[in-house]
C-alpha positions, -999 to +999 in steps of 0.1 A: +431-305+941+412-274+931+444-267+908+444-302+890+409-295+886+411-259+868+438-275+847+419-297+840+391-274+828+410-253+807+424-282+789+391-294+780+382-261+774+406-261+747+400-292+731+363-281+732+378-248+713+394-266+689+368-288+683+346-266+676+370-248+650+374-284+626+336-281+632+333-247+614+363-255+587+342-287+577+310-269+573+326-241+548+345-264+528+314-289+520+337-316+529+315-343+558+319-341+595+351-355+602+363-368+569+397-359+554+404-340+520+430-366+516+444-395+532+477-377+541+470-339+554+495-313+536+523-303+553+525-265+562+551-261+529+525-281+505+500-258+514+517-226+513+531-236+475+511-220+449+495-241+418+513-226+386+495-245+351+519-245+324+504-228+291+495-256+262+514-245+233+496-248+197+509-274+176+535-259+151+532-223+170+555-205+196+533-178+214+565-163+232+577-154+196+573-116+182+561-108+149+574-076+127+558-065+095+568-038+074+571-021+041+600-004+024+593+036+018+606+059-012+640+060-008+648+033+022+672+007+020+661-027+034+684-021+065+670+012+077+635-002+068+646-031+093+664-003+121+631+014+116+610-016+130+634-017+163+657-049+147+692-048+157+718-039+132+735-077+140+699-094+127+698-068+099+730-074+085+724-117+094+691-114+065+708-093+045+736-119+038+714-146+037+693-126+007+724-116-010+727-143-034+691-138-045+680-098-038+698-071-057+698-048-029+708-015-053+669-021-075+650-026-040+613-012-050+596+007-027+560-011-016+582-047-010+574-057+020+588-080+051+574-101+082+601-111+107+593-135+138+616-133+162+620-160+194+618-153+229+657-146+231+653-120+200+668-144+176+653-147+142+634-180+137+619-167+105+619-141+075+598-134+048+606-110+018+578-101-007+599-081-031+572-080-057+542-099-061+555-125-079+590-124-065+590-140-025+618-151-001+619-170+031+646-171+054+646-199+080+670-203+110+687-238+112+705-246+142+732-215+132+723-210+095+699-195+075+680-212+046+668-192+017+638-202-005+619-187-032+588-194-037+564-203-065+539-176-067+506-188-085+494-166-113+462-159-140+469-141-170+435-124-184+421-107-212+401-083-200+379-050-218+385-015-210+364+009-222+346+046-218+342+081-228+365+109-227+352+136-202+381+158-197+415+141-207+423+105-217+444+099-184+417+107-159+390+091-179+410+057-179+420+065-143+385+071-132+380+033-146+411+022-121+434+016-149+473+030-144+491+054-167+511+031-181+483+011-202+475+053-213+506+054-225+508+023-242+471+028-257+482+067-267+512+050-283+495+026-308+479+062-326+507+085-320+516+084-364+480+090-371+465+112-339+473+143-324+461+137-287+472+169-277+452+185-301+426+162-314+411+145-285+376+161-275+350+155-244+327+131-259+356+109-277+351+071-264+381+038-264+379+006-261+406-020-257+414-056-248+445-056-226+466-091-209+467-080-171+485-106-149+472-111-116+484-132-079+452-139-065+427-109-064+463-085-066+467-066-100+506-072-108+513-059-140+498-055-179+510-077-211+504-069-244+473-050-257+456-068-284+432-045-298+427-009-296+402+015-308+394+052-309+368+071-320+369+109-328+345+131-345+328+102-365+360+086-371+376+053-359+415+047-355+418+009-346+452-011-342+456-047-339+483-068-327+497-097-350+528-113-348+544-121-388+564-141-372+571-159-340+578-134-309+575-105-337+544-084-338+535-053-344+501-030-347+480-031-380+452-017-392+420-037-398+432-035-437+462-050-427+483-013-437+513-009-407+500+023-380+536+033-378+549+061-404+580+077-406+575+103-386+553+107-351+525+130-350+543+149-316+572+151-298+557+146-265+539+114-254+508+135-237+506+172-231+484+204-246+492+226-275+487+262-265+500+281-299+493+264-330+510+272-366+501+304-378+519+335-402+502+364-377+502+363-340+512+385-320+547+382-300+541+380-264+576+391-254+589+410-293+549+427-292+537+434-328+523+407-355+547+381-361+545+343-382+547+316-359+556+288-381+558+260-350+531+242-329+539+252-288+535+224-265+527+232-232+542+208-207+559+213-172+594+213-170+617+185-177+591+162-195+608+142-219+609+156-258+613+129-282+627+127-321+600+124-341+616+106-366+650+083-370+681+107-386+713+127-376+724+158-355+725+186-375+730+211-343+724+212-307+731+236-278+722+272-273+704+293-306+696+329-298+662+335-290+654+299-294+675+288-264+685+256-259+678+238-294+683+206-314+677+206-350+676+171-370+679+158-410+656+137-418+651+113-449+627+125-476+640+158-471+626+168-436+642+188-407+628+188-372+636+216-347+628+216-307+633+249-292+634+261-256+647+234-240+660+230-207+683+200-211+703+184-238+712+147-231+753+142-237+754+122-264+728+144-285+758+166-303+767+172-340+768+144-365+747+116-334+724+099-349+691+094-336+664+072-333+623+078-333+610+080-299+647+089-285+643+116-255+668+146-271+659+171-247+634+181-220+609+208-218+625+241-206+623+277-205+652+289-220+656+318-245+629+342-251+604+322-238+571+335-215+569+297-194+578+261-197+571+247-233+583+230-264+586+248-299+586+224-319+589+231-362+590+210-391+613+220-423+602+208-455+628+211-485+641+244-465+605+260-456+582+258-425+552+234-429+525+233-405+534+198-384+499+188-381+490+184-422+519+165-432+511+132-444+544+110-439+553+073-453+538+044-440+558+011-428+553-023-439+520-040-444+513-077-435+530-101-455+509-115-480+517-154-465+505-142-431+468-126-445+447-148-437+456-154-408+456-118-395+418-114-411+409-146-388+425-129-359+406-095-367+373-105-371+376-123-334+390-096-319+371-066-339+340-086-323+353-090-290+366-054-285+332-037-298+304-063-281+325-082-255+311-112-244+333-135-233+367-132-210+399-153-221+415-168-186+447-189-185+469-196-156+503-200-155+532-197-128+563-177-131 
């Protein structure tokens, strides 16, 4: 009896134990005395699972997906441009068939740039090519093939003004204004029959121009034509203006409606420094003594294009004594140009060629007896020196007398525009 009743104890003592236990779990879980969490209790593997919530995905978005951008460098094919952003050679070679019937892969411009999105399994799901501004591919992934599509890029043509004051050079002045050295160029080429820029030009000197610039957005893509052009030097004003005679065939005139090209160009190089002028005593820095030098020198680093001043035919060119590498060209009206020291002589500039103005015929060299990279450059008048920079040559065609009032409406808008501008010309357009 004493047994059954110690039994007895402990059991109650147990209950009493675990009682007290559902008591304590109750009170820490907030849940009443004695009510359930549910109406069924969790078995022991409900309750050891744990609650995983699935991610929401964005509507039209896979966040598992990985996103590559790049550009292409100097020098890089789209492929190693690809490698170099860690995608497989199989992907590379899978966008580069799918571009081929658009890209040309051989004219790839360095700055083009790419965005690939890859899925979760590394497969491409999309590929976007921006080989210019203006010029945009996308590649899409359809079950197993790939869609090309080029795109529509929105664009504004402008007129806009450029203008300033020489402090040092043309180039840097312009450049200092954000403009590239192609519109330099392009301006220095509207005055190269009349003005000697690397002679003439001073500190002080001021230009002024309304240029087309095309633009995507706020991103500059590239200049059209330039419509008027000023320059002033020393009190005087060289101003070209674009007109078209006729449709799609335009040129640069003078406010009196007289043709700026001439027969012959003012220099032989588009932008560089004279550093011997035309004289009959200076003294020979490699001969010594007082010698005539009947030439202007051009200083300009090696291999910058030289260009025929004038349109005529071959009389000689390769190697010429002291003057090195040399061409020598007949011209009409008597004339003979000669370019001296030159490092190269393209192939088809030989004997009896004929040439055209502006045509490279050599690059600046150092050959013959020569101190340093330059071009010696002479003009031969009737079989005797002349002094380059004094010749007056023939002018070209004026405006047709049918087209004259027309260009005198367009130059008195312009004329006003260029020297007091007011008012910016905006179309769009899409390429």
């Amino acid at each position: 009896m004493e047994t059954s009743f110690r039994g007895l104890g402990a059991r109650l003592g147990l209950a009493g134990f675990f009682f007290l236990s559902a008591l304590l779990v109750a009170s820490l879980t907030g849940l009443p005395d004695g009510t359930p969490e549910s109406p069924e209790p969790p078995g022991p593997s409900d309750a050891l699972m744990p609650t995983v919530s699935e991610p929401q995905e964005p509507t039209g978005s896979h966040p598992m997906d990985r996103v590559i951008d790049g550009a292409i460098q100097q020098g890089q094919s789209l492929a190693e441009a690809l490698g170099a952003h860690g995608i497989s050679v199989r992907l590379t070679h899978e966008i580069a068939q799918a571009l081929r019937p658009h890209v040309n892969f051989r004219n790839i411009r360095p700055g083009a740039t790419f965005e690939a999105t890859l899925d979760e399994t590394g497969a491409l799901r999309h590929f976007l090519y921006r080989a210019s501004p203006l010029e945009v591919y996308e590649v899409t992934r359809e079950e197993a093939k790939y869609r090309v599509t080029r795109h529509d890029v929105p664009i504004e043509r402008r007129v806009e003004h450029i203008a300033g004051t020489i402090t040092s050079s043309l180039f840097e002045s312009m450049e200092a204004l954000g403009e590239k050295p192609e519109v330099v160029s392009r301006f220095v080429g509207i005055f190269v029959w009349d003005f000697d820029f690397n002679s003439h030009a001073r500190p002080g000197d001021r230009f002024r121009m309304l240029v087309e610039k095309t633009y995507s957005g706020a991103t500059f893509v590239r200049y059209g034509k330039i419509l008027v052009a000023e320059y002033e030097n020393r009190g005087k004003t060289y101003t070209g203006i674009y007109f078209e005679t006729s449709p799609g065939r335009g040129d640069f005139y003078t406010p009196d409606g007289r043709s700026v090209r001439k027969t012959f160009l003012r220099s032989p190089l588009t932008y560089t420094r004279i550093s011997s002028g035309y004289t009959h005593h200076r003294h020979h820095p490699i001969l010594g003594g007082v010698r005539p030098h009947l030439a202007i020198d051009y200083a300009a680093p090696q291999g910058t294009p030289v260009r025929a001043v004038a349109d005529g035919a071959v009389l000689s060119a390769g190697w010429n004594g002291g003057n090195g590498k040399s061409v020598l060209i007949q011209h009409r009206g008597g004339y003979r140009t000669m370019y001296n020291h030159l490092s190269t002589i393209p192939p088809g500039i030989r004997n009896g060629s004929r040439v055209r103005q502006k045509q490279v015929i050599g690059t600046v060299g150092s050959t013959g007896l020569s101190t340093g990279p330059h071009l010696d450059y002479r003009v031969i008048k009737d079989g005797h020196f002349v002094n380059p920079l004094t010749q007056k040559f023939i002018q070209g065609d004026p405006v047709p007398a049918s087209r004259q009032a027309a260009f005198r409406q367009l130059r008195e808008r312009l004329l006003q525009e260029v020297r007091s501008p007011t008012l910016a010309i905006t179309t769009s357009d899409t390429d």
